[in-house]
N, C-alpha and C positions, 0 to 999 in steps of 0.2 A: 606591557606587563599584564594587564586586564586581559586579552585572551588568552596570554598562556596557563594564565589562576585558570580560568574558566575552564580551558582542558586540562588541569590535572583534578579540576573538581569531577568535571567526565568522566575522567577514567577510573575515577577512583570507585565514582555508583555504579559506573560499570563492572569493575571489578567486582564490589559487593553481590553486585545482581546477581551475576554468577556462580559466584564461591558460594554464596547461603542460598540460591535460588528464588531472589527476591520476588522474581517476575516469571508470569509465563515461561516456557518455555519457546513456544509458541509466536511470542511477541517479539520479533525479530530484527526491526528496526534499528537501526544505529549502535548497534550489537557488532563487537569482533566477531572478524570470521563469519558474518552471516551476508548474504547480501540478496539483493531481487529475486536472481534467478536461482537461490537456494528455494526462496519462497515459491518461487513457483513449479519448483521439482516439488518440493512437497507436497503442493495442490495436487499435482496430476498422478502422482503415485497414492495419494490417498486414495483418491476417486478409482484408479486402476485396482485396489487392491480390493474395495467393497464391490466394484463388477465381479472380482470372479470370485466372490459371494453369491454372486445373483442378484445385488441393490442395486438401487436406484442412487443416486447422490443429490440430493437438493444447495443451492447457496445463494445465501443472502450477503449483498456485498453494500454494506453502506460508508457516507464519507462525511463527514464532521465538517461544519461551514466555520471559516476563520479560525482554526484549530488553534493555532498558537496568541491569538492577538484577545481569544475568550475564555485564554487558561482563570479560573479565581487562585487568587494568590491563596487564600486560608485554604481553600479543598486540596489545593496542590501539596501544604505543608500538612495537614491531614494527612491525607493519603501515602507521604514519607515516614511519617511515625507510623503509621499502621503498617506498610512493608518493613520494620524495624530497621531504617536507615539511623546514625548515630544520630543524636542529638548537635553534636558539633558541627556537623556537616546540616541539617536542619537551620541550625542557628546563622550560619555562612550562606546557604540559598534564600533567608527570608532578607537578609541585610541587600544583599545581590537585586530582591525583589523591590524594595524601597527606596523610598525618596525619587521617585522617577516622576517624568513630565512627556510632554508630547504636544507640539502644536503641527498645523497645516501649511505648507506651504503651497498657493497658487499663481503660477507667472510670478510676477513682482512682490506679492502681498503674503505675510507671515502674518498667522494669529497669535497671540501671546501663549505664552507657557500655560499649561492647565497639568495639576495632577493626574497620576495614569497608574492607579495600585490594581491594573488588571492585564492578565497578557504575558508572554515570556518573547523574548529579543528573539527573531527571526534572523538567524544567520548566526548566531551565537553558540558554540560549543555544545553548551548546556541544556542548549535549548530541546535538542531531541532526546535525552537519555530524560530529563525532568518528566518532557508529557508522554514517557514511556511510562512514567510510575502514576501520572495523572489518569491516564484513561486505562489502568491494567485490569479494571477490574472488571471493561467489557467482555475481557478473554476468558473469565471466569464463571462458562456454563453450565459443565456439565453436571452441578447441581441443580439447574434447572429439568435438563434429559439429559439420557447416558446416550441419545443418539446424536448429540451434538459436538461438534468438534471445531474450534476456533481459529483463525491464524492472523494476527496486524502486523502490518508495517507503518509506525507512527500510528496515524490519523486513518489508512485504508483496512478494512478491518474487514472479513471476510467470515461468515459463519457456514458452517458444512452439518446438511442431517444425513443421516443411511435409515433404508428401510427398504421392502417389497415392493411397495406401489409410492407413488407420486401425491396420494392420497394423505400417505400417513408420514411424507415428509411435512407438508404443511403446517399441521398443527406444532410441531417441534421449531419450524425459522417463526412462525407468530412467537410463541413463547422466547425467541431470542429476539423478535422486533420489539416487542414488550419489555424485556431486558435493556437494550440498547435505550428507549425511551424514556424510560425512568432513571438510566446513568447523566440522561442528559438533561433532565429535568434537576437532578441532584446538583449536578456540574457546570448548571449554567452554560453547555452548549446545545447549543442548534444540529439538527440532522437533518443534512440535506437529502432531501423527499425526491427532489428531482433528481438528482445521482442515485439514488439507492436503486437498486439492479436487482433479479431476481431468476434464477435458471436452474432446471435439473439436468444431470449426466447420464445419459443411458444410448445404449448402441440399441437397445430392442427396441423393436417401430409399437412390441402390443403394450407394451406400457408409458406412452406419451399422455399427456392429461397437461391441457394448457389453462388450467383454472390459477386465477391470482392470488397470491397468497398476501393474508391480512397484513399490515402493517401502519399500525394502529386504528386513524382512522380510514386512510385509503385501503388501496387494492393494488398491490405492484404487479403489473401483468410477468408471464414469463418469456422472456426472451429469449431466440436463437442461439446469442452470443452475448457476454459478456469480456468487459473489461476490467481485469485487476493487474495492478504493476505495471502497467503497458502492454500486456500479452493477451490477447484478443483468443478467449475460451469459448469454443463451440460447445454445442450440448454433446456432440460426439468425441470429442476432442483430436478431428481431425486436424484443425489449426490450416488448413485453405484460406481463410478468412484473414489470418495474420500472416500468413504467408505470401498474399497479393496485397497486404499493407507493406509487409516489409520492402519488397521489389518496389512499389511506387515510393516511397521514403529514400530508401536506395537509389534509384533514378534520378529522382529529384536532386537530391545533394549529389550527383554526378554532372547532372545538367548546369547547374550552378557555379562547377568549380571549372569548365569547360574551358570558358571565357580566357580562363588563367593561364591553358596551355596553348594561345596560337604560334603558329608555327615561324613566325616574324620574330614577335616583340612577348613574347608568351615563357613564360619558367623553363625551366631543365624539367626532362622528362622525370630524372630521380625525384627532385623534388614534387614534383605531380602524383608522382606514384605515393611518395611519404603523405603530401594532403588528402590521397584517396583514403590510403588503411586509416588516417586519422578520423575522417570525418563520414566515409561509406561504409564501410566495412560494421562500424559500430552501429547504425541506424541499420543495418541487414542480418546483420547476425544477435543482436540481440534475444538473450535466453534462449538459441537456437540448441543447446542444450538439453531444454528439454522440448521443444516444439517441433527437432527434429530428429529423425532416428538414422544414428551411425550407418555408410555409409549406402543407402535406399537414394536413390536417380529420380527424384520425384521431376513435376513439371516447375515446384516453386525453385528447385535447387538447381535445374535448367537453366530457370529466367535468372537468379541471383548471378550464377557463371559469366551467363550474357552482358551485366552490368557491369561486374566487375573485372 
């Protein structure tokens, strides 16, 4: 009974979110109707559409350390009155939030129960649509610059500038690193410094400029490639790069399920074929949607055939 309250409490802030527009739009995460590889069509046609402007596209990707286990319970039920969620439902997620415990268990040895009024349940219904309203307000830039544009999913959270040079994206992802580090000083979470990413988008060779952009007190260098959603973005967006992960991920889980079919003591060949589309097919074709273009004979789309 406790998960199924749990999901209609889900669905219900879900519902709100979108009927009154509680939330980004932009914040896409555990959202009907939205998923990964919607996110990452969005990425890649924003960046397409300010190229044939003539911009450059800058992005700053950073990732939240222990995102759900460093939720504070009062900023959390803040920030629900502040998106005007009812008070009843307010009143229903802070009971949900209390009276909880947590202890360790290691091999044979349990520590006793200790109170635990920080954190939201991992795996729990609720739990993503809640730190959708906990951290909404990183998505909320473009008070900072009108050349910034925002996109998360949960906890990965992805900041975009536009401009002429590479010059004068910089100072606009500082102003959103500064953004970000003050949400998380408010919020009592952690930004992982080692995960944060940093890259511009451009096909023209005369405006590359590999200077690092500030972030607070470091210097994030810029990188080749980045990772967001599992989709591996070059600075061209030729997608080579994810394209020779997919093929080796693909192989890999072929090479694995091999075993299964020998020709003695080994499955029905139906069944082999049903374990392949279940378990290859999905590690190769992922967001191949947008990383690939209808039907173009590339060398990745070669080697995929080969595997499959």
């Amino acid at each position: 009974m406790g998960k199924l309250f749990e999901t209609l409490i889900a669905r219900r802030l879900s519902f709100l979110a979108d009927r009154h527009n509680l939330l980004p739009n932009t914040h896409i995460g555990c959202r009907p109707g939205r998923s990964t590889e919607d996110g990452i069509i969005a990425i890649t046609e924003r960046i397409k559409n300010e190229w044939r402007k003539g911009n450059v596209v800058g992005a700053l990707l950073i990732d939240v350390k222990n995102a759900f286990p460093s939720v504070s319970k009062q900023q959390l039920l803040y920030n629900l009155r502040k998106r005007r969620i009812p008070e009843v439902l307010v009143s229903l997620i802070a009971l949900f939030l209390s009276n909880r415990s947590s202890s360790i268990k290691c091999s044979d040895y349990t520590s006793p129960q200790h109170p635990c009024d920080v954190g939201i349940l991992q795996g729990s219904p609720l739990s993503g649509i809640l730190y959708l309203f906990y951290n909404a307000d990183i998505l909320d830039v473009t008070s900072i610059s009108v050349t910034l544009n925002s996109q998360g999913w949960v906890d990965d959270i992805i900041h975009l500038s536009s401009a002429r040079t590479v010059a004068e994206i910089r100072p606009a992802l500082h102003l959103a690193g500064t953004h970000l580090l003050t949400w998380g000083s408010h919020s009592a979470s952690a930004l992982d410094v080692q995960k944060t990413q940093y890259t511009y988008f451009t096909c023209n060779p005369n405006k590359k400029d590999d200077t690092p952009v500030r972030f607070g007190t470091t210097y994030i260098p810029a990188s080749k490639t980045v990772i967001y959603l599992g989709v591996q973005l070059d600075s061209q967006l030729r997608f080579h790069v994810h394209g020779n992960a997919a093929v080796k991920k693909a192989h890999g889980a072929l090479m694995a399920l091999t075993s299964l079919a020998r020709t003695t003591y080994g499955i029905p060949m139906r069944q082999f074929q049903t374990l392949v589309a279940m378990c290859v097919h999905p590690r190769s074709d992922y967001a191949a949607i947008a990383w690939h273009e209808y039907n173009s004979n590339t060398q990745t789309v070669s080697r995929l055939n080969n595997v499959q």
